[in-house]
C-alpha positions in Angstrom: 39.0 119.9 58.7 41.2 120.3 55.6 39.8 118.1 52.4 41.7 116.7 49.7 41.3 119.5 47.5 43.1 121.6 49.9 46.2 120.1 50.2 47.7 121.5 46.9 47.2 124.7 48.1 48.4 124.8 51.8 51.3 127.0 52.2 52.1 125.7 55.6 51.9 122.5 57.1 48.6 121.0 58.0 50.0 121.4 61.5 51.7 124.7 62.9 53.0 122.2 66.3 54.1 119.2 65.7 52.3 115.6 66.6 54.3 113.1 67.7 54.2 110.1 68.6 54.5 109.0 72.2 53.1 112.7 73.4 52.5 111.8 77.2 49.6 111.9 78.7 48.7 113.6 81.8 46.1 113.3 84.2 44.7 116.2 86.8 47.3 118.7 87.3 46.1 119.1 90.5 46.2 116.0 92.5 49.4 115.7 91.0 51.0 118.8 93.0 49.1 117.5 95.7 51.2 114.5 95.9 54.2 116.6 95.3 53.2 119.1 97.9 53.3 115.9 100.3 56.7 114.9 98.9 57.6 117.5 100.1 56.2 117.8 103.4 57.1 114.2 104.0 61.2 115.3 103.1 60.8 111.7 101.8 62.1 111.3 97.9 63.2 107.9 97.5 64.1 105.1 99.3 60.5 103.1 99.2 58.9 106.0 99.9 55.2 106.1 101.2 54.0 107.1 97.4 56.1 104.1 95.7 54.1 101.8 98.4 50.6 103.2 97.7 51.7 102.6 94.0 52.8 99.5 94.4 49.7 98.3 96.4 47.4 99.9 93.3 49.5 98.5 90.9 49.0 94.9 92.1 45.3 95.7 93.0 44.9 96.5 89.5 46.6 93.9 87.6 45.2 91.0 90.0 48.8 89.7 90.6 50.4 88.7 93.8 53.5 91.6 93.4 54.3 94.2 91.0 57.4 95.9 91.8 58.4 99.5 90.8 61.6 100.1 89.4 63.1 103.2 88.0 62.8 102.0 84.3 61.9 98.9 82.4 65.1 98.8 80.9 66.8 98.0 84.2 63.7 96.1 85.4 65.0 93.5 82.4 68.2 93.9 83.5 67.3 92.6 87.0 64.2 90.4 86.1 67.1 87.9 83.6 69.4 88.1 86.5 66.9 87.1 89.1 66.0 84.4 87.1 69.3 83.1 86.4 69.2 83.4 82.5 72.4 83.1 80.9 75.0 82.2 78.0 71.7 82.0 74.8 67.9 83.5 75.6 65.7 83.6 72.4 64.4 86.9 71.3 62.5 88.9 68.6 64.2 91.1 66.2 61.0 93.0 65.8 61.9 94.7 69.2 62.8 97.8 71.0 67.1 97.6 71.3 66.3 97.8 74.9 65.0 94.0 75.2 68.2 92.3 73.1 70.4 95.1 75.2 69.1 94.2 78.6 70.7 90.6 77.8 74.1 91.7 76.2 74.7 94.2 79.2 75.1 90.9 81.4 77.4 88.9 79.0 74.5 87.3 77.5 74.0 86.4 73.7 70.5 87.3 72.5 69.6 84.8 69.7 67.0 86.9 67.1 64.2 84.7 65.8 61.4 85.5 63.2 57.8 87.0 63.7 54.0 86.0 62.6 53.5 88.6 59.9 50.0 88.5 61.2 50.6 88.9 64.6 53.9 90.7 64.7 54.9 88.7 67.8 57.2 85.5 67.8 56.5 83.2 65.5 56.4 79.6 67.4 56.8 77.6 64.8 60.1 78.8 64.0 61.5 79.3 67.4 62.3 76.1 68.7 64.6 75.6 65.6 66.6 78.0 67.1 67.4 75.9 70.6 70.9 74.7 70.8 72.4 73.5 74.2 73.6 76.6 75.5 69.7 78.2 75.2 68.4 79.0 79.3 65.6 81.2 78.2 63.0 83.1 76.0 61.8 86.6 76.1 58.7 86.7 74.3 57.5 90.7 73.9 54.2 91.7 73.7 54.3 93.9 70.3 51.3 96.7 70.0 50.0 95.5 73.2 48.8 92.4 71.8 49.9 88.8 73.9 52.3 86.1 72.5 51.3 82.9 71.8 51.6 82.4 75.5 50.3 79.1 75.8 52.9 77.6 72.9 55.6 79.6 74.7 55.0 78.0 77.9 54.6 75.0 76.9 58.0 74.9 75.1 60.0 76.6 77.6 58.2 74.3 80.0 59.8 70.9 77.6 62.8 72.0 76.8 63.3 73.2 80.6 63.3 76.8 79.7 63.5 80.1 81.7 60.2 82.3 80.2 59.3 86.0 80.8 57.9 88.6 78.8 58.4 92.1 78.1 55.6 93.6 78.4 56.3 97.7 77.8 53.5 97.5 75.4 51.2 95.9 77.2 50.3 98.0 80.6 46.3 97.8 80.6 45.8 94.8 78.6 44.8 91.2 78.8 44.9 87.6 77.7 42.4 85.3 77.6 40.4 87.6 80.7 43.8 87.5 82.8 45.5 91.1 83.0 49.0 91.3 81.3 51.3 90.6 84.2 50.3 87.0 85.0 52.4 84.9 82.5 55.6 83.8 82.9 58.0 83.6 85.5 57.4 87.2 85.2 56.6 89.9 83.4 58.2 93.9 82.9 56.4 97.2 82.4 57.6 100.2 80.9 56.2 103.4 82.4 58.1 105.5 80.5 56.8 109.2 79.0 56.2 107.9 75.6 53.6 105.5 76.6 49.9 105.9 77.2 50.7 105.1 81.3 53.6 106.8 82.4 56.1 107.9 85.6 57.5 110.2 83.5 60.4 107.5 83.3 59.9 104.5 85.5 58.7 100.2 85.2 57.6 97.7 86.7 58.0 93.7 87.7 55.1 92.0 87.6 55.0 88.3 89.6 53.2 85.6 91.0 56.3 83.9 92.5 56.8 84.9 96.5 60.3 83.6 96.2 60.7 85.8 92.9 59.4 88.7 93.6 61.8 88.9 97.4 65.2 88.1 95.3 63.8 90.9 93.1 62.8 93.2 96.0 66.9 92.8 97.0 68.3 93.5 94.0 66.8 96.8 93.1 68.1 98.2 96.6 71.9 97.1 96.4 70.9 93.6 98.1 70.0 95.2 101.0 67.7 93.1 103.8 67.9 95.7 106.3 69.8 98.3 107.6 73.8 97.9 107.1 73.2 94.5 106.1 73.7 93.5 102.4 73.3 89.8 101.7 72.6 89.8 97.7 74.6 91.5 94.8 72.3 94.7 93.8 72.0 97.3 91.9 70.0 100.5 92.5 66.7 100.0 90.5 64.8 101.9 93.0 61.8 104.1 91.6 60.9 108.1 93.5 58.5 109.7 95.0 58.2 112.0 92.2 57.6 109.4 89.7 55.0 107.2 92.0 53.2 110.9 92.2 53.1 110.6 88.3 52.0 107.2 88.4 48.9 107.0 90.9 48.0 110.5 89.0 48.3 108.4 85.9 46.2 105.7 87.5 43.4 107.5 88.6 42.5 108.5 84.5 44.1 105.4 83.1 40.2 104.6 81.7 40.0 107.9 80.2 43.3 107.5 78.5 42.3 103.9 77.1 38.8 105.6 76.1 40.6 108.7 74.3 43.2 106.1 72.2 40.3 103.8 71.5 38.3 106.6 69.9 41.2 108.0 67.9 41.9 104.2 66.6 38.4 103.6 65.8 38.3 106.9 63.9 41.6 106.0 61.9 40.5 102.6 60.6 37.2 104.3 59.3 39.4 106.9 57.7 41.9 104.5 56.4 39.8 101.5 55.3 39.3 102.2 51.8 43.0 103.1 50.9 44.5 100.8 49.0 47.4 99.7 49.9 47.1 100.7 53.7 46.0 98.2 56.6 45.4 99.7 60.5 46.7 96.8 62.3 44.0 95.2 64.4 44.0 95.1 68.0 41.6 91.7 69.1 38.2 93.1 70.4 37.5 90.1 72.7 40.6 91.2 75.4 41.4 94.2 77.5 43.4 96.4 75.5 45.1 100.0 76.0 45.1 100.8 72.6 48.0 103.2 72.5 50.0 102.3 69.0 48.0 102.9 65.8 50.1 100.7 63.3 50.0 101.2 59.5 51.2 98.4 56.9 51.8 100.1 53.8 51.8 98.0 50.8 53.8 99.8 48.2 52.7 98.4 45.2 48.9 99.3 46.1 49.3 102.4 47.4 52.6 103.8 45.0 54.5 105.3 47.3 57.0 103.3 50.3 56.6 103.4 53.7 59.3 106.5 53.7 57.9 108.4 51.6 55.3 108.4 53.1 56.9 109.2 56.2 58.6 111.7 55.0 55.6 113.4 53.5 53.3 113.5 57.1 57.0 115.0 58.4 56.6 117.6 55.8 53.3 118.1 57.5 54.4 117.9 61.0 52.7 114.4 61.8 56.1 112.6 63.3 55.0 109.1 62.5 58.1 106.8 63.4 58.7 103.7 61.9 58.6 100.9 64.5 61.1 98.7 64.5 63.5 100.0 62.0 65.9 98.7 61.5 64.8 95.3 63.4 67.7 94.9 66.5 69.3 91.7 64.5 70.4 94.8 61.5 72.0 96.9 64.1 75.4 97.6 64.4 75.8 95.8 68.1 74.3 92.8 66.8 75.6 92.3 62.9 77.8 89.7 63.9 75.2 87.9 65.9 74.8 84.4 64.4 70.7 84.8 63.5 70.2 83.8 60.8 68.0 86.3 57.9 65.1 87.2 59.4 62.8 87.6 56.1 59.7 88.4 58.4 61.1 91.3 60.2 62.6 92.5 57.2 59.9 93.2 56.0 57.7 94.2 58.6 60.7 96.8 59.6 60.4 98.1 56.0 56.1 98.8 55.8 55.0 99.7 59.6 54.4 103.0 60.2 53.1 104.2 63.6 50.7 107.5 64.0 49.8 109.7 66.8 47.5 108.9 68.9 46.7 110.0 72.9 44.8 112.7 74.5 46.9 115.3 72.2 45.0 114.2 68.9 41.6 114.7 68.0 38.9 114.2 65.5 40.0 116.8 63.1 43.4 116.1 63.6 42.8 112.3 62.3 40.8 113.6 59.7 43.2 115.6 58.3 45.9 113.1 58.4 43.6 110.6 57.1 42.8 113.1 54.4 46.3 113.5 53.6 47.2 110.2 53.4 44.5 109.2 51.1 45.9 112.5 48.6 49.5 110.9 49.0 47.8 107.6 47.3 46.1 109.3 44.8 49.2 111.7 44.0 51.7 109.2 43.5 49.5 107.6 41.1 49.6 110.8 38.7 53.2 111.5 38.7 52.7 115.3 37.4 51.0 116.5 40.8 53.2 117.3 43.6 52.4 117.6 47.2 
């Protein structure tokens, strides 16, 4: 474990490999090339192939919904879930957002409308939203930020007066729950990223998550071209269809998802105890009394307690080779795409997109690891304080 009195003297970085963030994780090697060795054998590698079914069937199994689709990646899974539900023309959004959730919309001619965040929560801010409701509004996307819901039951009840398409993204939020009911229930639907860089991955895939029967078959079309059967197309498609190899990932995945969820709880826990005492430096909380996956350890860094920004900061752990990325910077409503978009200032995403700073977390960190990065964290504090030290 390197101390605090260390760091002045390290003449290489705390770390000779880098951590990042988003390092996948993987589950027994073994059973893995198992499943491929039947790939394989089958001569079967997409298509709806007998490991996308078996994943498909777990996946429902262990959300407790009625279908959960694969898809090749959550990005198109948007793409198809607004079209299947017949958003169009205005759908209400977060700025505080991967690009992917306002692209998904613009792709299909669609204007995103950016609204503000709870600076508590980090999700939509429902007090603010309906201001933003003009007659050409058909929808929300509310987006499950850290893994932690919405204010679901507000949501729904809105979209439900002012006659409102509502899903969620919920590429956060694979392994979590709301109020005892596993992420996937809410909504007209709900999406899933399975993509590498979270704690559940295909290597790159998603998923649609829905109680709807009528739903989920339009959806079921849609990701194979339209097709109902052989040679016979009678829906618009596209080809959203995920592969054997990335179902192989996914039941592997599956079969240690409590072990993954155990590892990232550990490493959070063990963060926050680090962290706690630095001023100027909040772990975001997850809530204790749900389901959660734990994945994203979030830091709010409040520059004028702790003396130093949340780049520098950033730019500091990089010297050390800890890649902590700043989530969501800029938020979507600053990027170039969206400039012109009518949103108003967002002043809560502003300044959440200027002070969050995520660390690494996953089965590649461990208890020295956080230890040292807590360590240097808390010397980063101190240093900055007494501008004659360096680090």
């Amino acid at each position: 474990m390197v101390k605090d009195s260390d760091l002045n003297e390290l003449s290489t970085p705390l770390f000779l490999k880098p951590l990042h963030v988003g390092r996948p994780n993987v589950g027994n090697r073994d059973r893995f090339l198992k499943r491929v060795h039947e790939i394989f054998d089958q001569m079967w590698f997409t298509n709806g192939g007998i490991l996308v079914q078996q994943f498909e069937k777990e996946l429902t199994r262990y959300l407790g919904v009625k279908h959960c689709i694969p898809v090749c990646n959550a990005t198109l899974g948007l793409e198809i879930a607004i079209r299947a539900i017949g958003m169009q023309a205005e759908v209400l959004v977060p700025s505080f957002t991967f690009v992917a959730t306002p692209h998904s919309l613009a792709w299909q001619g669609i204007t995103p409308v950016f609204c503000d965040v709870n600076p508590l929560t980090h999700n939509l801010d429902i007090r603010k939203i309906e201001k933003k409701i003009t007659p050409r509004t058909t929808g929300i996307i509310g987006v499950h930020v850290w893994g932690n819901a919405c204010e679901i039951e507000a949501l729904t009840e809105l979209a439900k007066r002012r006659n409102l398409h509502l899903i969620f993204d919920a590429a956060h939020a694979f392994g979590c729950s709301h109020q005892g009911k596993m992420i996937g229930n809410f909504g007209a639907l709900e999406v899933f990223s399975f993509h590498a860089t979270k704690f559940f991955n295909t290597f790159e895939g998603g998923a649609i998550a829905t109680n709807n029967d009528d739903l989920a078959a339009k959806i079921r079309l849609m990701k194979n071209f339209g097709f109902s059967a052989m040679d016979q197309v009678i829906f618009p498609g596209t080809n959203g269809k995920m592969t054997e190899i990335a179902a192989a990932m996914g039941l592997t995945s599956l079969e240690s998802i409590n072990e993954f969820i155990a590892c990232n709880k550990r490493n959070y826990d063990l963060y926050r105890q680090c962290l706690q005492s630095v001023p100027g430096i909040k772990v975001f909380e997850h809530p204790s009394e749900q389901r959660h996956n734990y994945q994203y350890v979030i830091l709010e860094i409040n520059e004028d307690e702790f003396k130093m920004n949340r780049d520098s900061l950033m730019e500091a752990l990089h010297s050390q080779n800890v890649l902590a990325r700043r989530y969501f910077f800029p938020g979507c409503h600053q990027m170039k795409p969206y400039q012109t978009n009518p949103s108003a200032h967002l002043e809560q995403t502003d300044a959440l997109s200027s002070r969050v700073l995520s660390l690494p977390n996953g089965t590649s960190v461990n208890e020295r690891d956080i230890r040292a990065i807590a360590s240097f964290i808390r010397k980063c504090g101190k240093q900055r304080k007494n501008p004659t030290k360096e680090i």
